[in-house]
C-alpha positions in Angstrom: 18.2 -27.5 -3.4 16.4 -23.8 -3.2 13.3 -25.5 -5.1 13.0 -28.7 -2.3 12.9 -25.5 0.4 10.9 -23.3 -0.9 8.8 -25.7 -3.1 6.5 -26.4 -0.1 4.7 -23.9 2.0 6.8 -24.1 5.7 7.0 -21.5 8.6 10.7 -21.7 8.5 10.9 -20.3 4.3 9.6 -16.5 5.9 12.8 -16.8 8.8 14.7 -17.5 5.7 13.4 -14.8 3.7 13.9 -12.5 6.7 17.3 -13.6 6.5 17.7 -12.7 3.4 16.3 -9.1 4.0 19.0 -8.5 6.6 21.6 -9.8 5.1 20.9 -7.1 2.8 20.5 -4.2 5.8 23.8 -5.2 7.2 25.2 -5.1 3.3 23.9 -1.4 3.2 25.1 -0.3 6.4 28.5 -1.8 5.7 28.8 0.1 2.1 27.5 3.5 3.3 29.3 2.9 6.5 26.5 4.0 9.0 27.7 4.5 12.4 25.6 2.6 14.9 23.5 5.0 17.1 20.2 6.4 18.0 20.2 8.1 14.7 20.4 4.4 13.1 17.7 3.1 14.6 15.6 6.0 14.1 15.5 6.2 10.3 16.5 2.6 9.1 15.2 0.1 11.7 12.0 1.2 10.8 12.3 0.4 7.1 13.5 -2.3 7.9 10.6 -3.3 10.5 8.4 -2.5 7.5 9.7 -4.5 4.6 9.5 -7.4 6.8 5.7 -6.5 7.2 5.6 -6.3 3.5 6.9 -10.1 3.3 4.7 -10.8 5.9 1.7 -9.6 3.7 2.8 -10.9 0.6 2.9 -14.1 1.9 -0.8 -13.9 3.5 -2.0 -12.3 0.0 -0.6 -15.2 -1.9 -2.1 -18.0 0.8 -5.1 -16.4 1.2 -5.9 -15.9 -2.8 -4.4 -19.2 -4.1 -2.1 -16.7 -6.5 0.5 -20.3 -6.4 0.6 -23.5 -5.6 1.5 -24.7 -2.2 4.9 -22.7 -2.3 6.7 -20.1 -1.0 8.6 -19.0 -4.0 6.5 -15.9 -4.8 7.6 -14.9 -0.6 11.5 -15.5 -1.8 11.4 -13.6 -4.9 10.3 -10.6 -3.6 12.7 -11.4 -0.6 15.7 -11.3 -3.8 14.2 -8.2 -5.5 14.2 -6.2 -2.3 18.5 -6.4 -3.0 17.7 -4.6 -6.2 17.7 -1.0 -3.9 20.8 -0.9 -2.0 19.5 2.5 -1.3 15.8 1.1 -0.1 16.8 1.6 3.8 17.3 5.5 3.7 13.4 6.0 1.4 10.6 5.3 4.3 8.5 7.0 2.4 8.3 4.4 -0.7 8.5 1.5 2.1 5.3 3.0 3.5 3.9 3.7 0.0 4.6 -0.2 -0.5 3.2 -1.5 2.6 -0.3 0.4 1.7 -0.7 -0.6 -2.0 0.1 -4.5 -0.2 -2.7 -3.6 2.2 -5.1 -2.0 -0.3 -4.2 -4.6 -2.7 -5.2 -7.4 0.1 -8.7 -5.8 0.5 -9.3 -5.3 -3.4 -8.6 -9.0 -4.2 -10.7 -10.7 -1.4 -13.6 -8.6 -2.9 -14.0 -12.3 -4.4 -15.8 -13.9 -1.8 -18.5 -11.0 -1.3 -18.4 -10.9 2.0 -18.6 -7.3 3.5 -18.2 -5.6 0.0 -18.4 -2.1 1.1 -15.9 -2.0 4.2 -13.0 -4.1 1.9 -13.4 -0.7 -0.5 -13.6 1.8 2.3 -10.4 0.0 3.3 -8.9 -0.2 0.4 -9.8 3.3 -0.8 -8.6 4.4 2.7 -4.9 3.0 2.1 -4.4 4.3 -0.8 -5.5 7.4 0.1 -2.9 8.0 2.8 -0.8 6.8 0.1 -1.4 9.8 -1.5 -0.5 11.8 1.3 3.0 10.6 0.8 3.2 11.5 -3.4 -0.4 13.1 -4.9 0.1 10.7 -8.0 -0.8 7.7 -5.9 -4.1 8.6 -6.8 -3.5 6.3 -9.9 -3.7 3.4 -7.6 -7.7 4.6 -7.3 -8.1 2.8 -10.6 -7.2 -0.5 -9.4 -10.2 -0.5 -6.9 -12.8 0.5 -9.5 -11.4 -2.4 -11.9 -12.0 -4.8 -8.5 -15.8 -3.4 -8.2 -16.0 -3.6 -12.2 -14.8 -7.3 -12.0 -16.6 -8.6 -8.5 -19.1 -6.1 -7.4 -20.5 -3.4 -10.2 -24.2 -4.3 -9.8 -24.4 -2.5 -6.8 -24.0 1.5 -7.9 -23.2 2.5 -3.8 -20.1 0.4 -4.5 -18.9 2.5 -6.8 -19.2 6.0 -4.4 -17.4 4.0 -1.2 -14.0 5.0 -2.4 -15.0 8.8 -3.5 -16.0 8.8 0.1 -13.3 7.1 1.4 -10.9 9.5 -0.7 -13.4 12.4 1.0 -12.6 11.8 4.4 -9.3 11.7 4.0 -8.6 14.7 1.7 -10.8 16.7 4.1 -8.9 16.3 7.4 -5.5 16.8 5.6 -7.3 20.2 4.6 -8.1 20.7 8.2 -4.8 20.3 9.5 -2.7 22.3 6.7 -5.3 25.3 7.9 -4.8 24.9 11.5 -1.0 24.7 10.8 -1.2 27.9 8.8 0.3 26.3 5.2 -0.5 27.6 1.9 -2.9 25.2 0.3 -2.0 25.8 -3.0 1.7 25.4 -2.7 1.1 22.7 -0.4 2.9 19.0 -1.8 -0.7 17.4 -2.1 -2.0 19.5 -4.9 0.8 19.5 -7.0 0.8 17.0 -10.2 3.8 17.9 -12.4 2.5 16.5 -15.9 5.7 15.1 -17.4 7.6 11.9 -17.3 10.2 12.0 -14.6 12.6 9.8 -16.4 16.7 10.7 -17.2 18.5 8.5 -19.5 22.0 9.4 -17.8 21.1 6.6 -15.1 22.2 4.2 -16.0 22.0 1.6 -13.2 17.8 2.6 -13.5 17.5 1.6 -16.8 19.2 -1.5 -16.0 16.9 -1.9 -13.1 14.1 -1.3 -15.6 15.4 -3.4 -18.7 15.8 -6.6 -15.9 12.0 -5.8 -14.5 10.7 -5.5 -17.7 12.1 -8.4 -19.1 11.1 -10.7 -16.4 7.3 -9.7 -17.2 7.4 -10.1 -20.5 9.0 -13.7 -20.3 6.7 -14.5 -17.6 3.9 -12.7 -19.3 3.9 -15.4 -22.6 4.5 -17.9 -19.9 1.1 -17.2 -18.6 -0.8 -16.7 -22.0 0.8 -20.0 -23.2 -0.9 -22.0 -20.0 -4.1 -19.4 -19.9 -6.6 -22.1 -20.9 -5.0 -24.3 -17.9 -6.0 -21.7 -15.2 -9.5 -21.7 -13.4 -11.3 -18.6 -14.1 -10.7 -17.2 -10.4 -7.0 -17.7 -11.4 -7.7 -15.7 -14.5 -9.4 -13.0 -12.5 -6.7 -12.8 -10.0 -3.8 -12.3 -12.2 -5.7 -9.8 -14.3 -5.8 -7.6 -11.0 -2.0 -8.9 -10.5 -1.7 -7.1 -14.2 -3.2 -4.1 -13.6 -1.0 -3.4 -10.5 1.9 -3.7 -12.4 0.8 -1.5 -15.7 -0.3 1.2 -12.9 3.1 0.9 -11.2 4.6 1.6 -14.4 2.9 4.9 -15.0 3.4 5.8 -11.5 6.9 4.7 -12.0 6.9 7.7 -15.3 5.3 10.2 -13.3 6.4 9.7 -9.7 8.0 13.0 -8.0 11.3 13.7 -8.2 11.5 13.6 -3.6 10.0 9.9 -4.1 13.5 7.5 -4.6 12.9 3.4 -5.6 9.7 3.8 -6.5 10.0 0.6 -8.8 9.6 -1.3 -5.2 6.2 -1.0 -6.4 6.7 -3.3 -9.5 8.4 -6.4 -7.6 5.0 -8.0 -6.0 3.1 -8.5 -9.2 6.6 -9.7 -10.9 6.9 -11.6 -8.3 3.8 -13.5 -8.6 4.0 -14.2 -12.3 7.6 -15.7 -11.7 6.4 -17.8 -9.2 4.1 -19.4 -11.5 6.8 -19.4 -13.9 8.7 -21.6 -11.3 6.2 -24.0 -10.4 5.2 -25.6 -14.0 8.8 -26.0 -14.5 9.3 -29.8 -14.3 12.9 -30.0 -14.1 13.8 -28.5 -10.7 17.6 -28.3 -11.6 16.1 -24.9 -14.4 14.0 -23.7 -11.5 17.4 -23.6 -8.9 19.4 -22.4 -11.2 16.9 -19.2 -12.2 16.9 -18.5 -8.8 20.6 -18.7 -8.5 21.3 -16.2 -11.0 17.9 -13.6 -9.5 20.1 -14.0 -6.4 23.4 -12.8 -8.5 21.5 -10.2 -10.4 20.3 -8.8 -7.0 24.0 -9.0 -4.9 25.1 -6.9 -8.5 22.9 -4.3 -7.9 23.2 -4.4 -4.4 27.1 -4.0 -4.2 27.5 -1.7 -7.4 
């Protein structure tokens, strides 16, 4: 039944998915029993607005770059994983965080076609560089767009200085205006890296959280090795990238700051990509309904408890 939806690409899968998404906002609000009110709309409507962007990119990343087949199961996954953060509507910060790694992410990727080279890594460079204005260990996202230039475009060495300048521009006005507003630089949140992993066995539910992410990779991940020979090599280039994203949003996942909540938001796109490939070589649609059935359960668990 979910697999006959979502199994072909339609207009009417994102309404669903948007569906989903506030199903889960009027779950929250219920739970944590928000009081409707300008305060409301202030703070969550806007997360909200911008997780529905994030779909919204998601889907065009996938379409654009051919990540699946004609489907939209990669757009509901990550439409399901968003339930895993019951908590997701009070943290813009990590929504916004998101929304740019999607953006830069978008930019990186379409590097493929070589078509204006050095504005899709100015772009990209730039996203993530405002990213970094929200946590200073974003800057681990940098790597991703020197793997795309190593991968698509390292012949050129004035590819490899676009995002230093990028990076430039942006670290320079944020030095401008912490003078004109009088802050101490060096106490300032940009420049502080605190080198340790910012991980606590006592929570529980986030090592469940991690266990379940981490075991959905892994499956997924000999899923993809065991058809590797079956994909073209564009394929093979693309879910390399989709690899690296994940690996880096595992480190940044270690180190994030202790102000930054759900970062593992960060994790569900490339997850959600493999599992949709997962999905789609799985002949028997009755397996591929009922894995979807019990991500949906997973994700009302975590969203209740």
């Amino acid at each position: 039944m979910i697999t006959s939806v979502f199994g072909k690409s339609k207009p009417i899968n994102f309404i669903l998915c948007t569906a989903i998404t506030l199903v889960y906002f009027v779950t929250y609000l219920f739970s944590s029993n928000k009081v409707f009110g300008l305060e409301m709309f202030s703070l969550e409507i806007p997360v909200v607005l911008l997780l529905l962007f994030s779909l919204f990119m998601v889907n065009f990343i996938v379409k654009k770059n051919e990540l699946t087949q004609q489907n939209d199961y990669a757009l509901l996954l990550v439409a399901i994983f968003i339930g895993l953060f019951p908590t997701i509507f009070e943290h813009i910060k990590i929504v916004c965080i998101h929304v740019l790694v999607l953006l830069s992410f978008r930019r990186i990727i379409s590097l493929r076609t070589l078509n204006s080279v050095k504005q899709k890594l100015f772009d990209a460079s730039l996203y993530i560089s405002l990213a970094i204005l929200f946590d200073s260990w974003m800057i681990l996202f940098l790597g991703i767009i020197y793997i795309g230039i190593l991968i698509y475009v390292s012949s050129d060495y004035r590819n490899w200085l676009v995002p230093l300048v990028s990076f430039t521009m942006v670290l320079f006005l944020s030095l401008v205006y912490i003078y004109l507003t009088k802050q101490d630089i060096l106490t300032n949140p940009l420049f502080q890296f605190d080198i340790k992993i910012n991980y606590s066995l006592s929570n529980y539910r986030r090592i469940s959280l991690h266990i379940f992410i981490t075991l959905l990779f892994c499956i997924n991940f000999v899923i993809f090795f065991l058809k590797f020979k079956t994909y073209s090599s564009q394929k093979k280039i693309s879910f390399l990238l989709t690899k690296v994203l994940f690996f880096i949003g595992v480190t940044y996942v270690l180190f994030a700051k202790n102000t930054t909540h759900d970062t593992e938001i960060l994790l569900l796109f490339p997850v959600a990509i493999l599992m949709a490939n997962l999905l789609e070589n799985i002949e028997n649609k009755r397996i591929s309904d009922i894995l979807i059935v019990l991500l949906m359960i997973v994700s009302f668990i975590f969203n209740i408890y």
